[in-house]
C-alpha positions, 0 to 999 in steps of 0.5 A: 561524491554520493553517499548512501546510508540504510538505517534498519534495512534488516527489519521490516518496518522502520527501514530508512535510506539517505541519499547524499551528494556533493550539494544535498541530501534526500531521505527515503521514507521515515516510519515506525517500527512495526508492532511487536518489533523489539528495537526502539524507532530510530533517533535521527540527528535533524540537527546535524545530518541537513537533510533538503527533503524526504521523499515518502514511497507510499501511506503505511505507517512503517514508511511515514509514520513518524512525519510528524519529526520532521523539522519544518524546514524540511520539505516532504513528497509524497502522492495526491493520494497518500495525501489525501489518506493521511489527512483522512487518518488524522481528521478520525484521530483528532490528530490536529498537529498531523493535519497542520503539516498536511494541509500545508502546501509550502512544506507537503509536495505533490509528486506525480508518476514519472514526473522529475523534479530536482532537490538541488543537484539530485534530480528524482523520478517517481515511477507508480507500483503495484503495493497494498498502498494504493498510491506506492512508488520507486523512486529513481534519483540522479547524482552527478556521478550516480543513478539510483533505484530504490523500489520502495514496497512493490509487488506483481501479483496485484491488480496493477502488477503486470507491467512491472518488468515493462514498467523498468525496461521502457522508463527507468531502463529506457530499453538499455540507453539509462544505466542504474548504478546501485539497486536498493531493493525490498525483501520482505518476502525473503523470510517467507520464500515457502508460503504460497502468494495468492493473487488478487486475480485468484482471490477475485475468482474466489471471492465471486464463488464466495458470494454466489454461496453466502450474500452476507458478508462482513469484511475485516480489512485495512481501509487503506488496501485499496486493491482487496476492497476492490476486490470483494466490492467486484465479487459482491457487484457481479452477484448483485450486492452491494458494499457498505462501511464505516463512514472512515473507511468509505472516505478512504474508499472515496478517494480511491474512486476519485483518482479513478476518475481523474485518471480515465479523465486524463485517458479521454483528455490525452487520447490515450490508451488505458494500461494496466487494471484501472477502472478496478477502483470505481467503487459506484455501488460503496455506501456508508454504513447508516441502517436505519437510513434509506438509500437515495440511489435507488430512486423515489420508488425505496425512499421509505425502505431503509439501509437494513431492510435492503441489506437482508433483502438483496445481501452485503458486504459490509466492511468491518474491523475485528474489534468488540465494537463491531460485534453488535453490527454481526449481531444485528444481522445474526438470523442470516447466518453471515460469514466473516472474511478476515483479509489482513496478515494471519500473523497478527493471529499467531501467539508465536509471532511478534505482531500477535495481536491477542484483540483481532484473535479474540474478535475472530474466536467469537465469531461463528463463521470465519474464512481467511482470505488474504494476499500479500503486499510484497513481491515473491522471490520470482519477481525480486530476481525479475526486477534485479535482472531487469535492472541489471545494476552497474556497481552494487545491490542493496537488499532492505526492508527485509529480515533475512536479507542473505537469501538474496544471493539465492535468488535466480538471478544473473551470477555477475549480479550476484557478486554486487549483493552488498550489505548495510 
């Protein structure tokens, strides 16, 4: 008989999912309470609860953040990229613990888009999402007597979100012949129903207008939000300019570019059509950020020109964060008059808000000139009621991920759905 337990499925952040049938047990992420949240991370018993694997559905930290508790006899999945940005994050933090697990291939596992493998009875199918993540998916999983999806982070109005809903009919729903038995479906949005979401499509229209205006660009921005550095880097490209970052953030970069590649790779090698907006993350013209060094891609004729003197003469956008650090980069190039876009949630700058971070204000009250650029990770309500009807569960919704999960039940979706709306 399978089982399902949420822990803090009514917070953002933290929100944990077990899976149980008669023969394993499978946890659904484990990650930290986002900053500014007053309950204490959860105390998982380990010892007690035998779990056979997690499953992570994408690198934020409030989904595997806390990876480093799990006992080592418990396997753990996740994505090449994910990965690869783990590992990235733990070589820059001297985290030598983090990079032990990681770089351990009897305990991490490599899961690929709709690719089933079997945690002893529970056969589970990862389907790849549109997230602020890069590397973000649902997971489906297969009891003997259930059929389960959970969505994980996801979203529609990103570079790679418009074959969401085909993504469900044709390969979770398999045109109706696969039912799902319960849904469990992130809500974040819900405590936001009123904000306008501004799509990276729209957000790429501005940010070419943006560029058209001002050629010097510094850019605060999560070096793992692969799709809003896409973004700046194809505005900045299509005027001329180039992009240039930390040597942190250009790796992170780097890997994106690299499973780019690896896709278009698998495209020409399987004949196959490409979907969906791959060829967004070739970041060709990314370099790290060394001004007094030249730059070998413009070929023997700049050797002797250095970084600097190419920024000031052609433009950048040079990614940054809103740290005291960084000042003396804008400071550098203060005659110019550059700009600085903040691309993050403004919550982190509102004293009223939990996640308030009195650091990036500052930062940001220091600067001359500010523009706020920024979309969200997380699916509008539109899209929560498309994916819910598209799934069209048999037995029961779960919302989670969510700090106001009763507005579910307003959503546009279909009144015998409505009726499973469950709460744990």
């Amino acid at each position: 008989m399978t089982d399902i337990k949420i822990y803090n499925g009514n917070q953002i952040g933290g929100c944990i999912t077990v899976v149980s049938s008669s023969e394993a047990k499978v946890m659904i992420d484990f990650g930290k309470n986002l900053p500014g949240t007053e309950t204490e991370n959860l105390a998982f018993d380990w010892e007690t609860e035998n779990v056979d694997a997690v499953l992570f559905t994408h690198y934020h930290g409030d989904h595997i953040g806390r990876f480093k508790e799990i006992p080592r006899s418990v396997p753990v999945y996740m994505g090449r990229v994910t990965r690869q940005v783990m590992t990235t994050i733990a070589k820059y933090t001297q985290d030598t613990e983090a990079l032990q697990i990681l770089h351990d291939d009897t305990r991490v596992h490599e899961i690929k888009a709709a690719k089933s493998f079997a945690v002893k009875d529970i056969c589970i199918t990862p389907y790849l999402v549109d997230h602020s993540a890069f590397d973000a998916y649902m997971y489906l999983l297969e009891t003997p007597d259930k059929t389960i999806l959970h969505t994980g982070d996801f979203r529609g109005h990103g570079h790679r979100g418009k074959s969401l809903i085909n993504m469900i009919n044709t390969y979770i729903r398999r045109n109706g012949k696969r039912k799902v038995d319960v849904l469990l479906i992130e809500g974040t949005m819900l405590s936001r129903l009123t904000e306008k979401v501004y799509s990276e499509a729209d957000m790429l229209k501005d940010c070419i207008r943006l560029f058209e205006e001002h050629r010097y660009v510094f850019l605060i921005c999560s070096s793992t939000n692969a799709d809003t550095l896409a973004t700046f880097y194809k505005a900045a490209n299509r005027n001329g300019i180039k992009m240039f970052a930390h040597r942190y953030v250009y790796e992170q970069i780097c890997h994106f570019k690299e499973a780019e590649i690896e896709y278009r790779k698998s495209i020409i090698k399987n004949r196959k059509k490409a979907c969906g907006n791959h060829g967004i993350y070739d970041f060709k013209y990314v370099y790290p950020y060394y001004p007094s060094k030249g730059i070998s891609a413009y070929g023997a004729s700049k050797k002797d020109v250095t970084q600097e003197e190419i920024m000031r003469d052609e433009g950048f956008c040079l990614v940054i964060k809103a740290d005291e650090a960084y000042k003396k980069w804008i400071d550098k190039f203060k005659d110019l008059n550059p700009i600085v876009v903040y691309s993050m949630w403004e919550g982190y700058l509102n004293p009223k808000h939990n996640a308030y971070n009195e650091k990036y204000k500052a930062f940001l009250d220091s600067c001359d000139h500010v523009q706020y650029m920024h979309t969200s990770g997380h699916a509008t309500a539109k899209l929560l009621a498309e994916v819910i009807n598209s799934v069209e569960p048999t037995e029961s919704i779960y919302p989670i991920h969510t700090e106001n999960a009763k507005e579910l039940e307003r959503l546009n979706i279909k009144e015998e759905l409505r009726g499973k709306i469950l709460y744990k």
